[in-house]
DOKOLFI-648981 format. One record per residue (C-alpha): x, y, z; residue number from 1; residue in one letter. Coordinates in Angstrom, 2 decimals. Layout:
<recs>
<rec><east>X</east><north>Y</north><up>Z</up><i>NUM</i><aa>A</aa></rec>
...
</recs>
This chain:
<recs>
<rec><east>33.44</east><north>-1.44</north><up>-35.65</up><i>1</i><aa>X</aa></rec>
<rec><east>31.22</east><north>-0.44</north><up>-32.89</up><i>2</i><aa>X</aa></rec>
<rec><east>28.71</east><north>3.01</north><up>-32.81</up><i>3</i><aa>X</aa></rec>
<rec><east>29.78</east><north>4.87</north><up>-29.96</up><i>4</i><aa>X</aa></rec>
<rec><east>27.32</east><north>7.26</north><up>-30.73</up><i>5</i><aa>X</aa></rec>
<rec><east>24.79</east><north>8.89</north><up>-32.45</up><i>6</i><aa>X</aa></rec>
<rec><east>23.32</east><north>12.70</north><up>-32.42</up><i>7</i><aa>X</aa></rec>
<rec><east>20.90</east><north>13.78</north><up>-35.45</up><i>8</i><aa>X</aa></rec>
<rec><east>20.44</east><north>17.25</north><up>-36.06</up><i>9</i><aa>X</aa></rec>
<rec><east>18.33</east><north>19.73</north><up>-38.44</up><i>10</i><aa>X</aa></rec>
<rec><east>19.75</east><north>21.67</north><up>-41.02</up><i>11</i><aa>X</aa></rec>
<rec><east>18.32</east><north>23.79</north><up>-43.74</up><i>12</i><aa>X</aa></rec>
<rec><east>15.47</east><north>21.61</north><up>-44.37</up><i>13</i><aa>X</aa></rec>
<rec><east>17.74</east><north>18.27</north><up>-43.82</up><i>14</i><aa>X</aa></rec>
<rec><east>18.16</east><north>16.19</north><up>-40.85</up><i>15</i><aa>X</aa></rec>
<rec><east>21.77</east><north>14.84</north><up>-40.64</up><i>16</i><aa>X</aa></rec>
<rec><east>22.57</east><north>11.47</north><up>-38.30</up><i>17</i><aa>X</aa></rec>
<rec><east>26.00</east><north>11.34</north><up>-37.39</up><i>18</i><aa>X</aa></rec>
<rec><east>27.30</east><north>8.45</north><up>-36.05</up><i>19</i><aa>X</aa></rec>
<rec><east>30.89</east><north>7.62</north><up>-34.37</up><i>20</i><aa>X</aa></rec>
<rec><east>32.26</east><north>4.52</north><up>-34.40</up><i>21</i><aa>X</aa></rec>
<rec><east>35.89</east><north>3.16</north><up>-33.08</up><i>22</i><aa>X</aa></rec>
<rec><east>38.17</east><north>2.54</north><up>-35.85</up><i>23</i><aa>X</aa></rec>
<rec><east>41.32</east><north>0.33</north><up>-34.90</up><i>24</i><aa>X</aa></rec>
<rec><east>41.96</east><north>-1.55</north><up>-37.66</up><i>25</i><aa>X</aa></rec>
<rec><east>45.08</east><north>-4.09</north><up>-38.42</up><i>26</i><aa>X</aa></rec>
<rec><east>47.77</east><north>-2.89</north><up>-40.58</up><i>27</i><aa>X</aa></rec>
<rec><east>49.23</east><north>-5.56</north><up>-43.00</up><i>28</i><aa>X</aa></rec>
<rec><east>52.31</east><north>-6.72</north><up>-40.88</up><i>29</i><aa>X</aa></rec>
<rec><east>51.35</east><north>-5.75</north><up>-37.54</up><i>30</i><aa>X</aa></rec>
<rec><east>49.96</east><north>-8.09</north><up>-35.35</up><i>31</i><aa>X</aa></rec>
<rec><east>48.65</east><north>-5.17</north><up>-32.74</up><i>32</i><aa>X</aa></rec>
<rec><east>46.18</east><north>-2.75</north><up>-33.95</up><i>33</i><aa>X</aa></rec>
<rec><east>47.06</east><north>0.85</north><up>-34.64</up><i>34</i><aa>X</aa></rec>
<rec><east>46.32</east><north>3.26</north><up>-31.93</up><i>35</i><aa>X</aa></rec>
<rec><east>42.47</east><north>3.87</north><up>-31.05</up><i>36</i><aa>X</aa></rec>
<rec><east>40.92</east><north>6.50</north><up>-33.45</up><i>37</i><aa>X</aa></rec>
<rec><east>37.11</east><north>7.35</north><up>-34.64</up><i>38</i><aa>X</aa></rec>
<rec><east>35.38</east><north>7.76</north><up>-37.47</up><i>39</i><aa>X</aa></rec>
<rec><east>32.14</east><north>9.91</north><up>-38.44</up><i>40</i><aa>X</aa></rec>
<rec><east>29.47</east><north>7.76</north><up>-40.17</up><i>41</i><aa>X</aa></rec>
<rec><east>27.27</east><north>10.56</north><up>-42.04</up><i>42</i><aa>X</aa></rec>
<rec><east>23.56</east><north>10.05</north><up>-43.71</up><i>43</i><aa>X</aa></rec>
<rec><east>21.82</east><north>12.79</north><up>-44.77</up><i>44</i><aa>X</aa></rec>
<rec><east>18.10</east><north>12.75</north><up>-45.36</up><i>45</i><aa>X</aa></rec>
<rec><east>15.42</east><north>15.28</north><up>-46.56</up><i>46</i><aa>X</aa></rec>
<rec><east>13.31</east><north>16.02</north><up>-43.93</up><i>47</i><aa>X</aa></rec>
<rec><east>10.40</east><north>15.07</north><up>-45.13</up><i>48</i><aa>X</aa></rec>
<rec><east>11.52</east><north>11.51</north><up>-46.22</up><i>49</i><aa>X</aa></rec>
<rec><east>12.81</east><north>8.57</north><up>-44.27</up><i>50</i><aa>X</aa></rec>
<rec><east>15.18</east><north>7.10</north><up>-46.71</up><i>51</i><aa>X</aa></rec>
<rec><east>18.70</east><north>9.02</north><up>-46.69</up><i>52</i><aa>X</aa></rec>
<rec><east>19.43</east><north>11.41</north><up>-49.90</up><i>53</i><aa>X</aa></rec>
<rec><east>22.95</east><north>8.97</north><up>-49.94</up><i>54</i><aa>X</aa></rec>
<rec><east>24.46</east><north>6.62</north><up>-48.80</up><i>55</i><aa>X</aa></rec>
<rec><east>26.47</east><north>6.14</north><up>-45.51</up><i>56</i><aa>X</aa></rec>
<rec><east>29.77</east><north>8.51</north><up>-45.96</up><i>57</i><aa>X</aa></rec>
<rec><east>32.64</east><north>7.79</north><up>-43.76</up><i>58</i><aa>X</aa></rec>
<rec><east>34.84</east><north>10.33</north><up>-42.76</up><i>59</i><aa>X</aa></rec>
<rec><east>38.05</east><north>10.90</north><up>-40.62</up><i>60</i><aa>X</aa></rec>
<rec><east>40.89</east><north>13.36</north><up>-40.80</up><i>61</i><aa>X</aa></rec>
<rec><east>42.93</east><north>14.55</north><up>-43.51</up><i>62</i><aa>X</aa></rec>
<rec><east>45.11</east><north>12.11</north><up>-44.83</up><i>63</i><aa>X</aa></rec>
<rec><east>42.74</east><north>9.68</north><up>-44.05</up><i>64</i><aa>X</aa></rec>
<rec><east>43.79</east><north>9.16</north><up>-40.51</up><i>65</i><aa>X</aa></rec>
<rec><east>41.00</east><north>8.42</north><up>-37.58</up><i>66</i><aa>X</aa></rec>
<rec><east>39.88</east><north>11.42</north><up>-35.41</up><i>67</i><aa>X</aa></rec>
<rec><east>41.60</east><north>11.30</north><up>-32.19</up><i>68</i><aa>X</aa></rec>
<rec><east>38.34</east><north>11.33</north><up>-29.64</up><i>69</i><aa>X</aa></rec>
<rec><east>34.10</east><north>10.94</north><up>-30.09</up><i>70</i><aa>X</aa></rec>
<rec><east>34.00</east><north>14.74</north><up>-30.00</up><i>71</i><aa>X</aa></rec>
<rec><east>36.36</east><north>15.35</north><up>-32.78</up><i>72</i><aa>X</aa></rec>
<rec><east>34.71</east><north>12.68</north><up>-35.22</up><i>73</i><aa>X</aa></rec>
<rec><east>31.12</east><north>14.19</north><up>-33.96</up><i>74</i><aa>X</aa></rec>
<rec><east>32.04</east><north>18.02</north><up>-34.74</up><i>75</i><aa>X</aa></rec>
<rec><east>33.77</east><north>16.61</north><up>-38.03</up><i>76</i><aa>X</aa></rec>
<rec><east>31.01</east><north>14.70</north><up>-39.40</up><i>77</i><aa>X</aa></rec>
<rec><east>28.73</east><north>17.45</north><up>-38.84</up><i>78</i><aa>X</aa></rec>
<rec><east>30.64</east><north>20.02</north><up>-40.47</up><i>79</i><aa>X</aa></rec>
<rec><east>31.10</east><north>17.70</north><up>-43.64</up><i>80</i><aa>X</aa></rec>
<rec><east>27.96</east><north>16.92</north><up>-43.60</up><i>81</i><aa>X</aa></rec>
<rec><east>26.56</east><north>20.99</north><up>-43.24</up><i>82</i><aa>X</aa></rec>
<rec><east>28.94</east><north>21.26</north><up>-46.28</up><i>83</i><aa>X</aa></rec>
<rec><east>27.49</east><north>18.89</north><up>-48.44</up><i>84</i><aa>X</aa></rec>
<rec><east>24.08</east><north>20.42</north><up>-47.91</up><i>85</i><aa>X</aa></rec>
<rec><east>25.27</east><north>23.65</north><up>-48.71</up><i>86</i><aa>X</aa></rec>
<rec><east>27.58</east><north>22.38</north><up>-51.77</up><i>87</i><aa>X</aa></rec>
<rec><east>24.23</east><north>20.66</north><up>-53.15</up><i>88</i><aa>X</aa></rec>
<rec><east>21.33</east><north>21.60</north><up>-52.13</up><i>89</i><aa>X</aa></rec>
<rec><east>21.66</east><north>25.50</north><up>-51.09</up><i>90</i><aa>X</aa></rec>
<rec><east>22.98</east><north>27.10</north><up>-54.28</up><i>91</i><aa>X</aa></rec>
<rec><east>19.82</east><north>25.45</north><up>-55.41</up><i>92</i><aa>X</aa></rec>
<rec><east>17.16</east><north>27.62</north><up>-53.33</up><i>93</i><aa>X</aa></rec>
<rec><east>19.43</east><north>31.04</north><up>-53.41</up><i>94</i><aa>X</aa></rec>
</recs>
């Protein structure tokens, strides 16, 4: 897999890097890859630290299916990602 791209943005004290990357993977018995798709690459870091609060979190669609363009995986990732923070860290400072 490839990175396609990569935007980094601030959020409630956290700076979140998503990264895209193509995801065309092999199924078992099929010689040709499965149609193009992408996948969000999400790391999540305090902002006053340089190593990531996790480790690298993949995520596509539901069902575990690739996003269908860059923009969809971007705006995806994000969101999870905005989620998380609030999930774990936000109920925390309220």
């Amino acid at each position: 897999m490839e990175a396609v791209m990569t935007r980094s943005y601030d959020y409630e004290g956290f700076t979140l890097e998503i990264s895209v990357e193509s995801d065309f993977t092999h199924g078992a018995m099929r010689p040709v890859p499965r149609r193009i798709g992408y996948v969000a690459i999400v790391r999540i870091f305090q902002a006053s630290n340089t190593v990531a609060t996790f480790s690298p979190l993949r995520f596509g669609e539901a069902g575990g299916r690739p996003f269908t363009t860059e923009a969809d995986a971007l705006m995806g990732g994000y969101s999870a990602a905005c989620k998380l923070v609030d999930d774990l860290f936000c109920h925390e400072m309220h």
